[in-house]
Steps between C-alpha positions, in 0.01 A plus 500: 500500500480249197828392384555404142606216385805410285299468206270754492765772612674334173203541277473892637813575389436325168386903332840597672721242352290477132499880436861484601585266205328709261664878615872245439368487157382874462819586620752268299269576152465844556884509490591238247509717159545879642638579822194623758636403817445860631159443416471179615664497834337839557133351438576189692635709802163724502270173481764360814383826722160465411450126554715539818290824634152294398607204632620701839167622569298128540394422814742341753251266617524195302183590315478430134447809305426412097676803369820370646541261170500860286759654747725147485467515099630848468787408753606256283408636147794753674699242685568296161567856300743581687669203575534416197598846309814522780590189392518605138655844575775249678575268196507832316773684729652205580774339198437171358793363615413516877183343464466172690916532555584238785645689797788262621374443926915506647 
């Protein structure tokens, strides 16, 4: 079997990690003037089962299979949707006041 290296497992991941950034700002600007984080999280959760079922089915091999880039990049495109809508819905439900509050440790 050919192991990967560091770097190139890195630059496989890249379509993971890029299309991750852009579903965080989907999800944050799809929420910014009108509230559509049903919408949102519910369209970032189906593109999470997708990804995760196409990504499920590459071969356990090792073997490099192109259309693993397109299942990474909808993972992510619903990785960064909903990450970053359930951290909206929290400053939302959550009062000003307890944001960033420092818990005392004793």
């Amino acid at each position: 079997m050919d192991l990967n290296t560091p770097v190139r497992s890195g630059l496989r991941l890249l379509p993971l990690v890029a299309s991750t950034a852009c579903g965080s700002l989907i999800g944050g600007g799809s929420s910014a003037k009108k509230n559509m984080t049903f919408y949102t999280m519910s369209i970032g959760t189906i593109l999470v089962i997708i990804g995760s079922g196409l990504l499920s089915i590459l071969p356990a091999d090792g073997h490099q299979v192109t259309a693993q880039y397109g299942y990474e990049a909808l993972l992510g495109l619903g990785l960064g949707m909903t990450v970053s809508t359930a951290t909206f819905m929290n400053s939302l439900e959550v009062d000003f006041t307890d944001h960033g509050k420092d818990i005392p440790l004793s």
